[in-house]
TORVOFI-529303 format. One record per residue (C-alpha): residue in three letters; z, y, x. Coordinates in steps of 0.1 Angstrom, whole numbers, plus 5000, padded with zeros to 4 digits. Layout:
BEGIN
resn / pz / py / px
ala / Z / Y / X
...
This chain:
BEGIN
resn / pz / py / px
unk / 4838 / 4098 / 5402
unk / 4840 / 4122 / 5369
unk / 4804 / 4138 / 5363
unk / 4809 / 4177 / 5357
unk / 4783 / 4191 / 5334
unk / 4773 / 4227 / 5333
unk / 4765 / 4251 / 5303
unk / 4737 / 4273 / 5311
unk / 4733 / 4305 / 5285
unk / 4703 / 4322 / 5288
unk / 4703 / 4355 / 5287
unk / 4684 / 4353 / 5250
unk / 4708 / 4330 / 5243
unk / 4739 / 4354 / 5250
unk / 4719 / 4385 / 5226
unk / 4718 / 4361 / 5201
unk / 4752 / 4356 / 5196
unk / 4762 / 4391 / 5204
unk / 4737 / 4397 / 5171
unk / 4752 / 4368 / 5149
unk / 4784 / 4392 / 5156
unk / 4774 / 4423 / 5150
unk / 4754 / 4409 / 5118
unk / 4785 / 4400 / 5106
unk / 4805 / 4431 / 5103
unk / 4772 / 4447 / 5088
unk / 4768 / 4418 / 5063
unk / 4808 / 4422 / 5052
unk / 4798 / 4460 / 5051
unk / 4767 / 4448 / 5031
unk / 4785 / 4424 / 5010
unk / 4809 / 4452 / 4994
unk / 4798 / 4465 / 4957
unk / 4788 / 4502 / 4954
unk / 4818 / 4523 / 4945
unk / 4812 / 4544 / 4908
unk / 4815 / 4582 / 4913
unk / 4802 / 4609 / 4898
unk / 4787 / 4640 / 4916
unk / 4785 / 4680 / 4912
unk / 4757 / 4702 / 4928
unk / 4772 / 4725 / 4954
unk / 4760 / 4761 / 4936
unk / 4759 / 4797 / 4951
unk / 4782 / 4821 / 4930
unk / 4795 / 4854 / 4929
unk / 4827 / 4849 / 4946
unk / 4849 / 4882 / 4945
unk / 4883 / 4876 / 4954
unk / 4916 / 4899 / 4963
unk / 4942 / 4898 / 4990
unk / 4974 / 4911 / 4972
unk / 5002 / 4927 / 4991
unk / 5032 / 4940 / 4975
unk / 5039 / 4973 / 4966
unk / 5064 / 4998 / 4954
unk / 5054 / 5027 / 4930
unk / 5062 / 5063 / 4947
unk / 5059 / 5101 / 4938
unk / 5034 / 5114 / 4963
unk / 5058 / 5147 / 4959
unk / 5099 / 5144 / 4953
unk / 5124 / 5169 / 4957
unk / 5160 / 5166 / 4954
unk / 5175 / 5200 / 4942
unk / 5205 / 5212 / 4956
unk / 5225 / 5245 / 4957
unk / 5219 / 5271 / 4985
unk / 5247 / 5292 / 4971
unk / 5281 / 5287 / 4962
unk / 5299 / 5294 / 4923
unk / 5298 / 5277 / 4886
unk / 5272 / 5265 / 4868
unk / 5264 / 5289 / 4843
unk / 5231 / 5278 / 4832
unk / 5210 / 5249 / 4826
unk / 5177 / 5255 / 4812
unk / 5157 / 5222 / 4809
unk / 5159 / 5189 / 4790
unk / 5167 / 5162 / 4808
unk / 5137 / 5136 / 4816
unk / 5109 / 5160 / 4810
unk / 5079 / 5173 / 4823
unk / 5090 / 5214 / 4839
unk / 5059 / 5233 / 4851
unk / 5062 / 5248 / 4885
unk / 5082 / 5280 / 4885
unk / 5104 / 5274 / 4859
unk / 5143 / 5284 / 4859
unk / 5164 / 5248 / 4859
unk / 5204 / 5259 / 4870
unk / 5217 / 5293 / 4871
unk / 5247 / 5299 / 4896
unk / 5272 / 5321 / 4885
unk / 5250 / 5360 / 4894
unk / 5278 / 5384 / 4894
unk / 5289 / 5386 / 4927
unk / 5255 / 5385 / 4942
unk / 5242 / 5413 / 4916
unk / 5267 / 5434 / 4930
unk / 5264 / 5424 / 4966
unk / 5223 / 5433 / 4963
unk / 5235 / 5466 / 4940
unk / 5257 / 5475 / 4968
unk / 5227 / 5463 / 4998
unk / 5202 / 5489 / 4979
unk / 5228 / 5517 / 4979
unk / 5231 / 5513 / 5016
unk / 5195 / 5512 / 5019
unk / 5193 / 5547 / 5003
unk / 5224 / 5562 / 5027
unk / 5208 / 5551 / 5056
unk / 5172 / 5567 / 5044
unk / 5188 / 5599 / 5038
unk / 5207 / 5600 / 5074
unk / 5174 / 5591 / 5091
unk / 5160 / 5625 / 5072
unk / 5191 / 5645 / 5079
unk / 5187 / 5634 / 5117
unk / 5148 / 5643 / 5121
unk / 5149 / 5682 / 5107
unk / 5178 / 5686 / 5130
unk / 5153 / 5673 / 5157
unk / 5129 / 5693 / 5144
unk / 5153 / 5727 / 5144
unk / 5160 / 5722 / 5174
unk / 5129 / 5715 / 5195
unk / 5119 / 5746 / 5178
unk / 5152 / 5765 / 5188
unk / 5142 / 5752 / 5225
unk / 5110 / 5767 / 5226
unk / 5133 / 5801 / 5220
unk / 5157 / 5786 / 5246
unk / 5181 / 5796 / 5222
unk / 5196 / 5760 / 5225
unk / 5208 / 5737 / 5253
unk / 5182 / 5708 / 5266
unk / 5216 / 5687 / 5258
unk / 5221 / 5694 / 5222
unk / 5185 / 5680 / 5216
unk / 5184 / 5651 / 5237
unk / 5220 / 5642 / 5216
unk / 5201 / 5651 / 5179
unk / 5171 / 5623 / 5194
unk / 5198 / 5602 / 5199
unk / 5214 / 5605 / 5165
unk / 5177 / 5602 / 5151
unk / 5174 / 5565 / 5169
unk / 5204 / 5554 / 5155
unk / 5200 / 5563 / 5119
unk / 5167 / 5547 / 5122
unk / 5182 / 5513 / 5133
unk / 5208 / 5520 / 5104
unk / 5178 / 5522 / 5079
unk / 5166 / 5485 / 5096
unk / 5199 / 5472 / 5094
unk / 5200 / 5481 / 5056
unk / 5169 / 5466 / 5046
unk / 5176 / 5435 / 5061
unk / 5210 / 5434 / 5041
unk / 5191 / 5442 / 5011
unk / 5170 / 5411 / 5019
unk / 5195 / 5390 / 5026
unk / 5211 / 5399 / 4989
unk / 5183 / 5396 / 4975
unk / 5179 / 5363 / 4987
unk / 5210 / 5349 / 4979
unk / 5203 / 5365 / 4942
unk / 5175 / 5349 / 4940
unk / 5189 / 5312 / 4951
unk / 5218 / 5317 / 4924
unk / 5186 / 5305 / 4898
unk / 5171 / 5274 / 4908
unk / 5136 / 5269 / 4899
unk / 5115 / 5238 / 4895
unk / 5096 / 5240 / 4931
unk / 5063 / 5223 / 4913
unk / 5052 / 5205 / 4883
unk / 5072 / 5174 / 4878
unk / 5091 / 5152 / 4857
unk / 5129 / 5161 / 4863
unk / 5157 / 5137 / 4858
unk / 5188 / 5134 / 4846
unk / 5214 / 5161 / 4859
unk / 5240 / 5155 / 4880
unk / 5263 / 5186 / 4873
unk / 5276 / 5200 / 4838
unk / 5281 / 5234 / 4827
unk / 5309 / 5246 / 4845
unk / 5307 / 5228 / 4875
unk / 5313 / 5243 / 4908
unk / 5286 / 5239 / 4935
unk / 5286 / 5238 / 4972
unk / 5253 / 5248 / 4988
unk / 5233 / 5222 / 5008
unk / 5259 / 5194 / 4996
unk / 5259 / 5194 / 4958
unk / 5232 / 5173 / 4943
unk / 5218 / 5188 / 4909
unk / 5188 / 5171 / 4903
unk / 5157 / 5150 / 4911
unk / 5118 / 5160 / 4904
unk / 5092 / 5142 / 4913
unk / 5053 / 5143 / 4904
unk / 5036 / 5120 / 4888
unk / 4996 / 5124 / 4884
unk / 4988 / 5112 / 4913
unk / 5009 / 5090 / 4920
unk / 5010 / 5062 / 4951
unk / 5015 / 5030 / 4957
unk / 5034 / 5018 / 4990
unk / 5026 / 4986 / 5007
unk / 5034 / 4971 / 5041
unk / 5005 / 4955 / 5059
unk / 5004 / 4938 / 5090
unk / 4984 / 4957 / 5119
unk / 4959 / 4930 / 5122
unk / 4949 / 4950 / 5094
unk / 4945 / 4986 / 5106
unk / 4912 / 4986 / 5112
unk / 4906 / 4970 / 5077
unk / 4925 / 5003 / 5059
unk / 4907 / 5029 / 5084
unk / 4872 / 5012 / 5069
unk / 4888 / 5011 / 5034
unk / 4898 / 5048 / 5035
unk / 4862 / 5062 / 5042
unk / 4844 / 5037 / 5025
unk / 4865 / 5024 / 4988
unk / 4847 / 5020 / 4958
unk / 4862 / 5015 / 4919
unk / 4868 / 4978 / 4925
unk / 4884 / 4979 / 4960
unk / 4916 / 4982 / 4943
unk / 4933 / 4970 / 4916
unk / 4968 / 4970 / 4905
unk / 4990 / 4943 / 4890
unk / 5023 / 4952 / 4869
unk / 5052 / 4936 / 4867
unk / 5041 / 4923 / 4837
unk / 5011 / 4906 / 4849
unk / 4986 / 4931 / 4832
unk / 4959 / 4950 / 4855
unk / 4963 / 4986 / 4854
unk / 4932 / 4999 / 4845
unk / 4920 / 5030 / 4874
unk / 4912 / 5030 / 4905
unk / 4927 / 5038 / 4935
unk / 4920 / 5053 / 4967
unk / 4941 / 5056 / 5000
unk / 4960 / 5085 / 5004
unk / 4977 / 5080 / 5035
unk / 4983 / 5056 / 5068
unk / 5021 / 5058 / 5081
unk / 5015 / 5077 / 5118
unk / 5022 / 5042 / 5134
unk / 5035 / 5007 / 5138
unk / 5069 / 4994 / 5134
unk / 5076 / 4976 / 5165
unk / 5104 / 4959 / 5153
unk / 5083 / 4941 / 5124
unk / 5047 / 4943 / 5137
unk / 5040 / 4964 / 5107
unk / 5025 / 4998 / 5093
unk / 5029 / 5016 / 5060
unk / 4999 / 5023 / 5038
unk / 4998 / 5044 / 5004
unk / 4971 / 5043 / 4980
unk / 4966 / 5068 / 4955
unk / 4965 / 5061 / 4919
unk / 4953 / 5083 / 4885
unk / 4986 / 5086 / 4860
unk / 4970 / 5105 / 4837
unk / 4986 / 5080 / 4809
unk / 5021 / 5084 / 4824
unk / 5019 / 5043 / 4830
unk / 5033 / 5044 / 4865
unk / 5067 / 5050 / 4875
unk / 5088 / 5063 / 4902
unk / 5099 / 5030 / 4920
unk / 5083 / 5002 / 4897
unk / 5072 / 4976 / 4916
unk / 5038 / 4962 / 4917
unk / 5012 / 4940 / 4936
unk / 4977 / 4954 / 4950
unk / 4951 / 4933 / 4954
unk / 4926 / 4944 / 4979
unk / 4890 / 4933 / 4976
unk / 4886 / 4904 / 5007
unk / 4859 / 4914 / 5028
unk / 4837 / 4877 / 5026
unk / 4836 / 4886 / 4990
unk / 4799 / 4879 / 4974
unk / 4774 / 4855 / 4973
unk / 4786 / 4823 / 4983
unk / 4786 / 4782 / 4979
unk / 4810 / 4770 / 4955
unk / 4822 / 4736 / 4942
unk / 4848 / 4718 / 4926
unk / 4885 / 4721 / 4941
unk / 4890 / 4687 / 4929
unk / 4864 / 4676 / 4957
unk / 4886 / 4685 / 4986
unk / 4905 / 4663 / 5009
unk / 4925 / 4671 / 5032
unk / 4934 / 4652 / 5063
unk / 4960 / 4664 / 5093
unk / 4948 / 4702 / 5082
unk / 4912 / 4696 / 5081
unk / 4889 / 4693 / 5045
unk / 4865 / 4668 / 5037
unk / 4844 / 4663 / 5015
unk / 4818 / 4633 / 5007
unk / 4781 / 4640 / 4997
unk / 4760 / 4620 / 4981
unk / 4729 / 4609 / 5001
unk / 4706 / 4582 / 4987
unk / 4730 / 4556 / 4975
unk / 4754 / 4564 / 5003
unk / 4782 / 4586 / 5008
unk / 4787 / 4609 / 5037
unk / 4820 / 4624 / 5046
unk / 4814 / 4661 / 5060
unk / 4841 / 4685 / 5076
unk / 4844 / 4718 / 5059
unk / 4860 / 4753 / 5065
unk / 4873 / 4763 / 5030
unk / 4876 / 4799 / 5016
unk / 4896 / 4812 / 4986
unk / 4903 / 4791 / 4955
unk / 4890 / 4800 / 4928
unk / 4906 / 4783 / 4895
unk / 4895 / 4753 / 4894
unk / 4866 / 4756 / 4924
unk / 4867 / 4766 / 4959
unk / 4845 / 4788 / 4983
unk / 4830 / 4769 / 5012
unk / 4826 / 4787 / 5043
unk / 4807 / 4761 / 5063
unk / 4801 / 4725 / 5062
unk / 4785 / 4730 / 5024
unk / 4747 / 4742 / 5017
unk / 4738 / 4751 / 4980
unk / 4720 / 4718 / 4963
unk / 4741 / 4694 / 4981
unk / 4756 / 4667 / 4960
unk / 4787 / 4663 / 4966
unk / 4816 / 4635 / 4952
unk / 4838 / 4649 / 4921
unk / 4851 / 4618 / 4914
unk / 4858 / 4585 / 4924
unk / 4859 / 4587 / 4968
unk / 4895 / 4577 / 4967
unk / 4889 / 4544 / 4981
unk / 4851 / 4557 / 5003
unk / 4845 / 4554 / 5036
unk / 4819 / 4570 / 5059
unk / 4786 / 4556 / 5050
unk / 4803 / 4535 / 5019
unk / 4778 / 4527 / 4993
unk / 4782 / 4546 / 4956
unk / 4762 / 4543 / 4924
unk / 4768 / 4571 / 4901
unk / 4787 / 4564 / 4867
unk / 4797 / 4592 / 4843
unk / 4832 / 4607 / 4849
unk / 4847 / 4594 / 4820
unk / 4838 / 4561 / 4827
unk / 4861 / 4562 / 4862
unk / 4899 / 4559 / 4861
unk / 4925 / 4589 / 4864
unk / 4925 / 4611 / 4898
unk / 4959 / 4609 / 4903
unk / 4960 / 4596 / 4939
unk / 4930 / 4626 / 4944
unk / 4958 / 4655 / 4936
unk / 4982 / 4643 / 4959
unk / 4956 / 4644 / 4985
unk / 4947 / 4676 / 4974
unk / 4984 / 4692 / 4972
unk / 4980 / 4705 / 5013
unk / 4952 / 4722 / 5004
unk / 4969 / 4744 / 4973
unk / 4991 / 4761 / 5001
unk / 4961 / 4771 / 5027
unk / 4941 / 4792 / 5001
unk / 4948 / 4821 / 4987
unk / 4941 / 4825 / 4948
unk / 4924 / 4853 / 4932
């Protein structure tokens, strides 16, 4: 008969090897060398950034000028491309024919104001021949009615002589403010139909507005904005990358949203006392970001990013911690951190390409650790998530 033999493990037995294998992975862990990296102190700064939207450059007052009478062009009175005050003659239509017409209109004003006096002492002689009875009721009543008419006769002049007058006065078009008028569109000669003849363009230009679209998350952001701007809410960029140097306000927000686009027009107002800004130029306006102030800041080249989340690693004792952080704007070379970050931490610049949570580090100088090319690749998710000053 075979003899069986049991193996009884005591319970201290069994922890014992559970220990030996936990040791092991510890003592592996343990058995690693410190990784060399170099640290920077996460520091509180001034962080003032802009959103920037684009924008077109408009005349906050622009007038095409067209013909409200018909004839030939007999007059042009301005040089093209420069300032005309308000008031001042631009085209003159051919006159003749409305001179005469308003000649003629005054004459028949002066006829029709010497019938209405003809027709009121005849009403007069004869109410007084009446009292005499020495005329018939009849022959009065018919002298009011010839009084009635020669009064509507007078109203019927005046209003042709304000009619003439009118048309005289459209056949000289004058410049309807004080703006910079462009190049004409007719010649001397040049026969004009009214309402359909373009003669010209003027358009102001000190003020002068900016036009950008915004989306209407942002509505409540430009109501705040228009009561409560200062000089360095806005700023303007040229197309040639220089800053233009005033301040703007808002002037206007469009009455409503586009519904098609989710979208709503706002114009801010600009000083042009230089004659910088022109009609239609285009231009981006960077609008001071409302978490703009003090906050922590630290090198960009700290940031990892994994599956859309940043990490960084800070440097606690002689280990390394990875932390989760909510990023703000970039700025240059550093980067504003929302959460995650307090001011003093230490936190890994250099060198965490290969760290894990909890990895041991010893701090080298930078120059002593190899190129961070693998690091920028890492980094290169992140670029595209901040926006830049």
């Amino acid at each position: 008969m075979k003899k069986i033999y049991l193996c009884i493990i005591t319970p201290v037995a069994a922890m014992a090897l559970a220990s030996c294998g936990g040791n092991k992975s510890a003592q592996q862990n343990a058995a690693l060398p410190p990784t060399p990296v170099s640290v920077a102190t996460a520091r509180e700064g001034e962080a003032v950034y802009y959103d920037q939207y684009q924008g077109t450059v408009v005349a906050l007052n622009s007038v095409e000028l067209r013909a409200q009478v018909s004839g030939y062009i007999t007059g042009i009175f301005f040089k093209e491309g420069e300032v005309v005050q308000k008031g001042k003659p631009l085209y003159e239509i051919d006159r003749r024919k409305y001179q005469a017409a308003y000649d003629q209109a005054q004459a028949n004003v002066v006829t029709a104001q010497a019938n209405l006096v003809k027709a009121q002492k005849d009403i007069d002689r004869y109410n007084m021949l009446l009292k005499q009875d020495a005329v018939a009721r009849q022959t009065v009543d018919n002298a009011e009615a010839v009084y009635a008419a020669a009064k509507s006769q007078v109203a019927v002049a005046k209003a042709g002589l304000e009619s003439a007058s009118t048309d005289l006065s459209y056949s000289v078009i004058k410049a309807p403010f004080t703006g910079r008028i462009g190049i004409s569109q007719v010649k001397l000669g040049a026969q004009v139909t009214p309402g359909t003849t373009l003669l010209n363009t003027i358009s102001s230009e000190n003020p002068i507005g900016v036009d950008v679209v915004v989306n209407e998350q942002d509505i409540s952001r430009f109501y705040k904005l228009q009561s409560h701007a200062t000089d360095s809410t806005f700023r303007l960029v040229l197309s040639d990358n220089t800053i233009y140097n005033k301040p703007g306000k808002i002037f206007a927000i469009d009455r409503g949203v586009n519904n098609q686009t989710g979208t709503i027009k706002v114009r801010v107002q600009f000083d042009n006392s230089q004659d910088v800004l022109k009609d239609g130029m285009s231009a981006a306006l960077k609008v001071l970001n409302d978490d703009s102030g003090h906050r922590v800041i630290i090198p960009y080249r700290a940031v990892t990013e994994q599956m859309g989340e940043f990490f960084v690693f800070k440097q606690q004792d002689t280990i390394a911690l990875q932390k989760k952080i909510t990023l703000g704007p970039r700025l240059k070379d550093s980067v504003v951190v929302m959460d995650g970050v307090t001011t003093g931490d230490k936190i890994i610049t250099d060198g965490f390409q290969r760290l894990r949570d909890s990895g041991r580090v010893t701090l080298v100088d930078p120059s002593q650790l190899p190129a961070q090319g693998a690091a920028s690749g890492k980094q290169g998710g992140a670029a595209g998530q901040q926006k830049k000053q």
